[in-house]
C-alpha positions as CSV (number, residue, x, y, z in Angstrom):
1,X,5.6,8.5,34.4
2,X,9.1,8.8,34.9
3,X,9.6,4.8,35.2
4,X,7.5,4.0,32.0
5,X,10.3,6.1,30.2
6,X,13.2,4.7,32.0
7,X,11.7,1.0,31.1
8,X,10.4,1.9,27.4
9,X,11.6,5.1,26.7
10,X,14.9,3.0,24.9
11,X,12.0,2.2,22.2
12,X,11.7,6.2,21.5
13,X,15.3,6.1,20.7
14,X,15.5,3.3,18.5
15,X,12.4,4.5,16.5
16,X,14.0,7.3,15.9
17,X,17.3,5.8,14.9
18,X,15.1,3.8,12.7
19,X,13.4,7.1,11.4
20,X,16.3,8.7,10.7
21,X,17.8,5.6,8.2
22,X,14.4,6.2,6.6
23,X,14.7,9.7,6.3
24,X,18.8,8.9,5.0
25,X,17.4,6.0,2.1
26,X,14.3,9.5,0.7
27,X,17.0,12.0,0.1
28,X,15.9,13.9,3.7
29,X,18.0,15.4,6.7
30,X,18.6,12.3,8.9
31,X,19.4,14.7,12.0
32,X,16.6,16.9,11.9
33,X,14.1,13.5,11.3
34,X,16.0,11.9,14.1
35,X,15.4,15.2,16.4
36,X,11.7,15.4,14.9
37,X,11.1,11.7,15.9
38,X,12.1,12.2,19.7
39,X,9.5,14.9,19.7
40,X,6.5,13.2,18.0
41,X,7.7,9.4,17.7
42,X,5.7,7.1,16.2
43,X,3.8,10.3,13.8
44,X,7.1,11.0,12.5
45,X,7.4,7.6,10.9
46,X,4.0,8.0,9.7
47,X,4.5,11.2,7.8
48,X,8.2,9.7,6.5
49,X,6.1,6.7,5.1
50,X,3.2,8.4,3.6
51,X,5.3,11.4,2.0
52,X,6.7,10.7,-1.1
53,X,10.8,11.3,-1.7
54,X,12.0,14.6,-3.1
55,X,13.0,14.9,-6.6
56,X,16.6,14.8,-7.4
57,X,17.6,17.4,-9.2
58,X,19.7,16.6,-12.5
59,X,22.1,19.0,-14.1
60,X,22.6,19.4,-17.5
61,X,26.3,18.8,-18.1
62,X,28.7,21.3,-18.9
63,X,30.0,21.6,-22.1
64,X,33.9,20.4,-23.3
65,X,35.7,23.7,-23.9
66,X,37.8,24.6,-27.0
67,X,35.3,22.5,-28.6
68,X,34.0,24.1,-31.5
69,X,30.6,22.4,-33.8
């Protein structure tokens, strides 16, 4: 067990590097995908792939003061 992670286990890291950039490019927490992906690997990148981006949230802009219509 403990030599298939020392020979792959570098894989685990870089797919969750590589989870994390995803996570970075839909608007999500890199950190807490990259620390989600050490725990469930190759799922994470499933649910990242198959969930769709959060909205971005637009705000009205505020209006010029002393202005007067």
């Amino acid at each position: 067990m403990f030599a298939f992670m020392a020979e792959y286990g570098w894989l685990w890291v870089l797919l969750a590097v590589i989870n994390a950039n995803i996570a970075a490019s839909n608007r999500r927490s890199p950190i807490a995908w990259f620390l989600l992906s050490l725990a469930i690997g190759p799922f994470a990148t499933v649910i990242l792939l198959l969930r769709p981006a959060p909205p971005l949230e637009t705000k009205s802009p505020a209006p010029l003061s002393g202005t007067t219509d």
